[in-house]
DOVEXTOR-931753 format. One record per atom (N, C-alpha, C): residue in one letter; x, y, z. Coordinates in pm, whole numbers, plus 50000, padded with zeros to 5 digits. Last residue first. Layout:
N
aXYZ ...
END
This chain:
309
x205982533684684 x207422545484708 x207702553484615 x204452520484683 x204032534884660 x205342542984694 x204882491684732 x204502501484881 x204512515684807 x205212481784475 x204032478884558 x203612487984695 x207292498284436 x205482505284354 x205162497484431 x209202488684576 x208962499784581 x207412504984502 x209552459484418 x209252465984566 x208852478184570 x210112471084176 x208742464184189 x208252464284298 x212762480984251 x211872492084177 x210312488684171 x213402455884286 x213772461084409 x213042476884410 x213522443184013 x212952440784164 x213102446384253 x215452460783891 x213972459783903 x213342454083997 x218022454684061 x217252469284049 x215842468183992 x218312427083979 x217502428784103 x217042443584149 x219152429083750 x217432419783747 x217452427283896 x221292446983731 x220422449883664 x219242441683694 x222872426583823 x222702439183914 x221242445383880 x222682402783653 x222272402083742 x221612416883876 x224402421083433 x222722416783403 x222032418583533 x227032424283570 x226012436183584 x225052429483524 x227672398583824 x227302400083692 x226452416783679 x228972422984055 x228992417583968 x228482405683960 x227602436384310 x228922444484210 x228912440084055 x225332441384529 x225882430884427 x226972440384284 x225222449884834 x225542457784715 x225902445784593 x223432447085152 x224552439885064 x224662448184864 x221562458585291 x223052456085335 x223902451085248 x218882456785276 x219842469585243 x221532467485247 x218712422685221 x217842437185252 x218912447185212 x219982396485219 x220402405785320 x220052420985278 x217812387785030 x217192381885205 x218152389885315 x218452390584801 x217772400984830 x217102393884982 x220042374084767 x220472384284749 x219822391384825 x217912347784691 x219322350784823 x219712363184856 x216782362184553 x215672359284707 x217062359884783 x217882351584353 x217612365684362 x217082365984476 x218772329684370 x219522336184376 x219112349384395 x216472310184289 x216392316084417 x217492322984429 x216042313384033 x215232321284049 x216032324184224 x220082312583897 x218372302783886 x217382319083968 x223122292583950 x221652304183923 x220402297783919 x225162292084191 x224162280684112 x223022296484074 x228282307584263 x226902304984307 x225812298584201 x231392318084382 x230522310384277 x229392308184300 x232642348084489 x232382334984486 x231462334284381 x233992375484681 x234462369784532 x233812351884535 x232902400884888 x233372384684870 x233002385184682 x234132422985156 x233722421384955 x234242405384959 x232502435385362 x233062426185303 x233162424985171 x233322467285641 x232302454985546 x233102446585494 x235152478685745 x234412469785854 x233382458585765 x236942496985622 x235872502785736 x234392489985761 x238622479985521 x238992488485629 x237832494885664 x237212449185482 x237662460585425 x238022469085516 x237952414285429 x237372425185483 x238082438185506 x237132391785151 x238012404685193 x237342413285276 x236312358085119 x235992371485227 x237302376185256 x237022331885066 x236322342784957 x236052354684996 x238532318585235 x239272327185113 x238802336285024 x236222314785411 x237432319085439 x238092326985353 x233522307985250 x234742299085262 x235312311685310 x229952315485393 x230992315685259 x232732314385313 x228272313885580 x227792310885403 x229232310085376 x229202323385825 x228672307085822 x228422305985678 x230702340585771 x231542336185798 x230382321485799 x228082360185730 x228882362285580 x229932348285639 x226152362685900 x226162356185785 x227122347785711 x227782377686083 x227502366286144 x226992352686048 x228062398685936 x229312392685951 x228992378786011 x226642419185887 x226172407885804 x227452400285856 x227442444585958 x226292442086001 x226372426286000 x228892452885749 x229522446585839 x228762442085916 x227842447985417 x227662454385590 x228132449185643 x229222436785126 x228382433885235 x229012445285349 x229582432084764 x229972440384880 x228562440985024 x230382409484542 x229142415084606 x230192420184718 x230222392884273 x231272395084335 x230382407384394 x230252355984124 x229612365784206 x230372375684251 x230072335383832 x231022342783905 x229882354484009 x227752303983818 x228062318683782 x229092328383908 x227192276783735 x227392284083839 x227612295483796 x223762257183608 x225192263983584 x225722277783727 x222672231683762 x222092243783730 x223922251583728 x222972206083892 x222542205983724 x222662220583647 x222232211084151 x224102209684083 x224012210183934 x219752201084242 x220022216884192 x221512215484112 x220002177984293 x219502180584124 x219342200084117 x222552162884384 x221422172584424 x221202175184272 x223962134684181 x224452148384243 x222902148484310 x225722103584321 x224232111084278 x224292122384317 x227642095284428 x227652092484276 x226622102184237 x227722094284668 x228122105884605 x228252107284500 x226342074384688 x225632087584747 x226262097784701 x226432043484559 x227112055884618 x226822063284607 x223832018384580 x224412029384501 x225142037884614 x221701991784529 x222971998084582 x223802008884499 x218241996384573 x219241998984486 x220431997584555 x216631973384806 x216761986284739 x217891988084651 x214641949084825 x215911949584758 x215421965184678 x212301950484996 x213691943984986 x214481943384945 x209681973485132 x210361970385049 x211661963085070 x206491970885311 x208551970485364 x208861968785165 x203751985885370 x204681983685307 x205881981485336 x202612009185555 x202711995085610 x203691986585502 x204202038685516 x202682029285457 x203602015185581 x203932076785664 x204552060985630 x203502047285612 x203652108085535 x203292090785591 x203662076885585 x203822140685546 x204542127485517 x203822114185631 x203132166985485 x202102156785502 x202722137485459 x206132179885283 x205002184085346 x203862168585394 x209362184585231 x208132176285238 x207592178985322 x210872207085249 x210052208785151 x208862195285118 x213012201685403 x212172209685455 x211272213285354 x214392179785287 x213452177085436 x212322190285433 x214612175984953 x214502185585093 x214202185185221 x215342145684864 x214442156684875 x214642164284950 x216922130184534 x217252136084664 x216442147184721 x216662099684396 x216252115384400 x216712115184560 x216922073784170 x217402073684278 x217222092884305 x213572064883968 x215002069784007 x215052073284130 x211062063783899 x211672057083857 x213182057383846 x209192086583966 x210072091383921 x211162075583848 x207532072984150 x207322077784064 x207752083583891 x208932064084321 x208792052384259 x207762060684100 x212612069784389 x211202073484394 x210682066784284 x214372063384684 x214172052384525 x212732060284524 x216352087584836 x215792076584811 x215062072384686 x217112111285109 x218052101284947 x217142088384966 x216302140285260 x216242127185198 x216932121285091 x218382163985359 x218182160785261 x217592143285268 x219062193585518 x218882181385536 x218132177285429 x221892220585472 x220272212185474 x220312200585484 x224462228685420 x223482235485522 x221962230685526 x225492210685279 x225102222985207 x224122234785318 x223312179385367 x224712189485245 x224362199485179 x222922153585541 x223322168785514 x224332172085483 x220602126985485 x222122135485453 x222272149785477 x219422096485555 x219112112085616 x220512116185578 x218662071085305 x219232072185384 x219342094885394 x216022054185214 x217352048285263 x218492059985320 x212502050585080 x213662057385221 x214862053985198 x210922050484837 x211912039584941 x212822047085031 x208092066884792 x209722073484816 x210002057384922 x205662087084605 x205792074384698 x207222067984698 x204372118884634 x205662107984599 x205052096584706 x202712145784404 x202952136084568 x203322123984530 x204072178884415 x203662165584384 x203592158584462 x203852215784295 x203792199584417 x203532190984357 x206042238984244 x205192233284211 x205332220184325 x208122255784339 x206762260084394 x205842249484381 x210922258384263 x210022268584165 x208302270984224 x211622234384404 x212392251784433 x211212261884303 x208672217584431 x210422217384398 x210822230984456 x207272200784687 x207332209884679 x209042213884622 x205362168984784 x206792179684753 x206772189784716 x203452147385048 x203942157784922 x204772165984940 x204272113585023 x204392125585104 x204192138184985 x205332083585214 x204522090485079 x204422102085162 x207242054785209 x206362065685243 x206062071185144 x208292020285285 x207752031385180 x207212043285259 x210352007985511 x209392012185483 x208832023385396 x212751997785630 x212531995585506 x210821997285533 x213502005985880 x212191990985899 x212281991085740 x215152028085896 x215522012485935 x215252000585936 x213532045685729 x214642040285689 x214992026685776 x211202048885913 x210842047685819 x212522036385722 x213032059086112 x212142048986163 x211402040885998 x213532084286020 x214582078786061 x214112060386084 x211072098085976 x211742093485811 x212872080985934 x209992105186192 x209482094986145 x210322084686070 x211882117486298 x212242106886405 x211272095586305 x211342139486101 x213202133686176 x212902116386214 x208932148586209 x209472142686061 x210422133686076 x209002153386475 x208792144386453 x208662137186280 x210702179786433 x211542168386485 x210632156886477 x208962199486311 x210082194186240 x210812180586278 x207242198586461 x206442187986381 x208092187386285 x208142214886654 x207582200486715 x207602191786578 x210682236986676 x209732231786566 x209322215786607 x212502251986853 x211972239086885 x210622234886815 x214232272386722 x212442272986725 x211592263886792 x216042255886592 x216092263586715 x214972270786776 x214792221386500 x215562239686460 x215502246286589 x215732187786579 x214492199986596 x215342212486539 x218072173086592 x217382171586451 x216352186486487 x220612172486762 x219012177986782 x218732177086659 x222922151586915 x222642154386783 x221122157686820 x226032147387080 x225052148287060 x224342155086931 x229152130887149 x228462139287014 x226462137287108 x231052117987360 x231262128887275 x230532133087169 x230562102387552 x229942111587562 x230832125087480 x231152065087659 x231932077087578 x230612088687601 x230572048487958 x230102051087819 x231042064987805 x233912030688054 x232502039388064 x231992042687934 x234961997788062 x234902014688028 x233752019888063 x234991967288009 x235021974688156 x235691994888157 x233761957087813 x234801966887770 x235601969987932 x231551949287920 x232311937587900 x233801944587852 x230351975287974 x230371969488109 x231291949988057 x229841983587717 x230981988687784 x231081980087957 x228341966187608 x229561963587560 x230631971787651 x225501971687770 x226141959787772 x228031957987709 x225151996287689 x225151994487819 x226411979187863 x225191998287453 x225802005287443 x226482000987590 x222541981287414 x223791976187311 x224981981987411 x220832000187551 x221391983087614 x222331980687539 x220842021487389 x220872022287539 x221752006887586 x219512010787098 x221312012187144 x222042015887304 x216832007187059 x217621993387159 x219552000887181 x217142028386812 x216532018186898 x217552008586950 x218632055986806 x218342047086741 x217962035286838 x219192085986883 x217962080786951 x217552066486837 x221192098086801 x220112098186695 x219332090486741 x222902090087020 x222212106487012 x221792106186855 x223122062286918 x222112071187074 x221972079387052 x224912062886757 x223632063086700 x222572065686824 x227252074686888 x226882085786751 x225532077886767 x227592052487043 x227022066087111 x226502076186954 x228332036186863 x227722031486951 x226652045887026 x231172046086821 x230012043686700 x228762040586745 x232062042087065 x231932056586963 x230702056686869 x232512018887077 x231712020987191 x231142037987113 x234232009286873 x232792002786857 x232392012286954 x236452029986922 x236022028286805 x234372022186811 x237192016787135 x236862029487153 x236152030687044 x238041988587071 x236921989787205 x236672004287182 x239891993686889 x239131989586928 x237761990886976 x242002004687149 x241772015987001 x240062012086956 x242131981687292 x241681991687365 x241032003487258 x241401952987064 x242651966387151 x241661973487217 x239511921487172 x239791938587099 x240601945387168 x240131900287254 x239301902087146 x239541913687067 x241481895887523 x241461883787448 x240901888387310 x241151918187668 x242221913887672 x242281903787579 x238191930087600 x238911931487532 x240601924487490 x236531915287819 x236451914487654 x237811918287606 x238501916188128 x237201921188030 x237751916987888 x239011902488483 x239251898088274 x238041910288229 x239061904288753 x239311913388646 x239461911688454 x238681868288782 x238501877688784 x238831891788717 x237011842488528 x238721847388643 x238721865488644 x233941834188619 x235161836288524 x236381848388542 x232791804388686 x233001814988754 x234131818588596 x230201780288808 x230971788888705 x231281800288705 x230511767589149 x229411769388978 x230691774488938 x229551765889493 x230781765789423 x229921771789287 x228661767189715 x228981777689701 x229931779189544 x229591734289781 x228571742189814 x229191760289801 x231231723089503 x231011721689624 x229951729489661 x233961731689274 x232561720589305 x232451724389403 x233881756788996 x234181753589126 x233141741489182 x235381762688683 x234281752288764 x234571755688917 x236341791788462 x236781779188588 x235471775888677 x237411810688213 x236311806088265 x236671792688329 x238981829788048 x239071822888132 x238281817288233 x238931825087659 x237691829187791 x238051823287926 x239751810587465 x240631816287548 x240201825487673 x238221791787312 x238441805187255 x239711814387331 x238351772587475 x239031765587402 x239551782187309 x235991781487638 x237561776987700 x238931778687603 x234041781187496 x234801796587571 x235921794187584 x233651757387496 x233821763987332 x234781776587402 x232961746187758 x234431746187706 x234491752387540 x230921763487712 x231851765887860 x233091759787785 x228921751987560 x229021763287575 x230841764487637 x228961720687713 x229461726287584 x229921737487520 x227511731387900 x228621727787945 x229571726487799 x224941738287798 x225401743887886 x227131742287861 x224501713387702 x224441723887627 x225351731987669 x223891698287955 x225161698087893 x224951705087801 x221351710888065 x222871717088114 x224081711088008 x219671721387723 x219851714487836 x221461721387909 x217741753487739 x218921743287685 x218771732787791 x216931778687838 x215731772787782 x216621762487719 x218621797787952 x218811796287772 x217341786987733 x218121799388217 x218221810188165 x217831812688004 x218121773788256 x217221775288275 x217061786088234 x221271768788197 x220161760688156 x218731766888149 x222011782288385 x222041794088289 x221331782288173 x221161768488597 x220871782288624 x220981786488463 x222711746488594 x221471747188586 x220641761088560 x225521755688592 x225281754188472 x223411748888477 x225181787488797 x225481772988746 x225511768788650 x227881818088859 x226121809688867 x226031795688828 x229251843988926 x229101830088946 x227661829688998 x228981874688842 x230531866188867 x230341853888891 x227781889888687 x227141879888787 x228121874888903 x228971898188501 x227941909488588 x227621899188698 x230131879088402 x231101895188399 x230451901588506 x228361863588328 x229711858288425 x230271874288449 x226511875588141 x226501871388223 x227271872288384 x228621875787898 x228431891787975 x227601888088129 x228931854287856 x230251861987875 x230161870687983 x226531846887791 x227161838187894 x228291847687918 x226281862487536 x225451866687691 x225911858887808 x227931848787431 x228481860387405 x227391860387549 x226371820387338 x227981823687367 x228401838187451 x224311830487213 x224381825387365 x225581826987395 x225131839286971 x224481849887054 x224151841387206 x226221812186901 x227051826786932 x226721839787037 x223971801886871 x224981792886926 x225891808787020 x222591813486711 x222011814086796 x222971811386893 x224321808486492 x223591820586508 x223811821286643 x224151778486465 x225251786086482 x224841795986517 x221271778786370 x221851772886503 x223121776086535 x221401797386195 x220221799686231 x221001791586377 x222681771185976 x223331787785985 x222521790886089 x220371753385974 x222511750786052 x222791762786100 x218831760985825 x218571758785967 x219881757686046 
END
């Protein structure tokens, strides 16, 4: 109960600050009546400020109360200016993830900062399709993670098959050009990482869970990383250039004198490699693994009988 009155002690402390900042002078009945305290509470308050280095001064008389010396903001006594940029930053990154109550957090520290709000990042979770039900996944799972709330949902691995999970949320990642759940599946009896775009019919339970795992995120691979890499070495259309510079590193792209690409890279095997390949259609020539050249000339001979070519 001590800890809980200190608490509270502080979080009055601090609105008296911001108070006096926006108000410039009021009483000690007034902010009595504000805190639901008595006034010497009040007045206790006032010299804790004092004693912190809060220039805060009495005036008696008619017109007179608590006043706190003019132009002062927060920071001259609390935080550098570096500081103050740093919290107000961090502050705006979680607004443009539309995190609760951060409007007022954001409102209130820069008006004791005496700055403006920052306006360097915004963030659309929706695809460029303005996919409705993609962004209200986003905003569920995001809501789901902060309240510690179980969900459930069905999956869908990379081979097709489904299941349906009951998943401790903790935390939205992107890696690798995707968005990725990370959380305690209870099925699975492990820390897993899901596709956003492969949960399907997601719900959140009334359930809070309390003690989630602590673990480093980068301790835990993607469970595709399991899957051996293999040398690639493929010739692309110049066509494909808008591709070829968002998929693949700088160093792995030779471009050729008449305008295509030959890239030299590593790639995870498996089934969807061949879908990769075969998603730039006529345009791309796979050089090397010859097996690999060899799986997708049949496929590409399987194409062809289905349309009677």
């Amino acid at each position: 109960m001590k800890g809980t009155g200190v608490k509270m002690q502080i979080n009055r402390l601090f609105e008296i600050v911001y108070l006096l900042m926006n108000k410039k002078n009021t009483t000690a009945k007034e902010l009595a009546a504000h805190f639901e305290v008595s006034q010497r509470t009040i007045y206790r308050d006032i010299d804790t400020l004092c004693v912190a280095g809060i220039p805060i001064y009495t005036n008696k008389g008619k017109g007179g109360g608590i006043c706190l010396l003019e132009q002062f903001v927060l920071n001259k006594s609390v935080l550098s200016e570096q500081e103050q940029n740093v919290i107000l930053s961090a502050l705006q990154g979680l607004q443009a993830t539309t995190y609760p109550e951060t409007d007022q957090v954001l409102s209130k520290l820069s008006s004791l900062f005496g700055s403006k709000n920052p306006d360097w990042i915004e963030v659309d979770f929706s695809y460029w399709s303005n996919n409705e039900e993609g962004q209200q996944k986003f905003t569920l799972l995001k809501e789901a993670i902060l309240s510690k709330k179980v969900i459930q949902f069905d999956y869908y691995n990379s081979n097709g098959q489904e299941s349906h999970r009951f998943v401790e949320s903790l935390k939205l990642i992107f890696k690798g050009q995707a968005w990725y759940l990370f959380g305690y599946c209870r099925d699975k009896k492990d820390l897993r990482y899901f596709k956003i775009s492969r949960i399907k019919s997601l719900i959140m339970q009334e359930e809070t869970f309390l003690n989630s795992p602590t673990v480093n995120v980068s301790q835990v691979t993607l469970p595709s990383t399991s899957q051996a890499m293999i040398s690639i070495v493929m010739n692309v259309d110049s066509e494909m250039a808008y591709r070829i510079y968002d998929e693949f590193p700088i160093e792995e792209i030779t471009k050729k004198e008449d305008g295509s690409f030959l890239i030299h890279t590593n790639m995870m095997s498996g089934g969807w490699l061949n879908g990769y390949l075969m998603s730039y259609e006529d345009h791309l020539e796979l050089l090397e693994p010859e097996y690999l050249r060899e799986t997708l000339k049949e496929k590409y001979r399987n194409v062809f009988n289905k349309y009677k070519i």
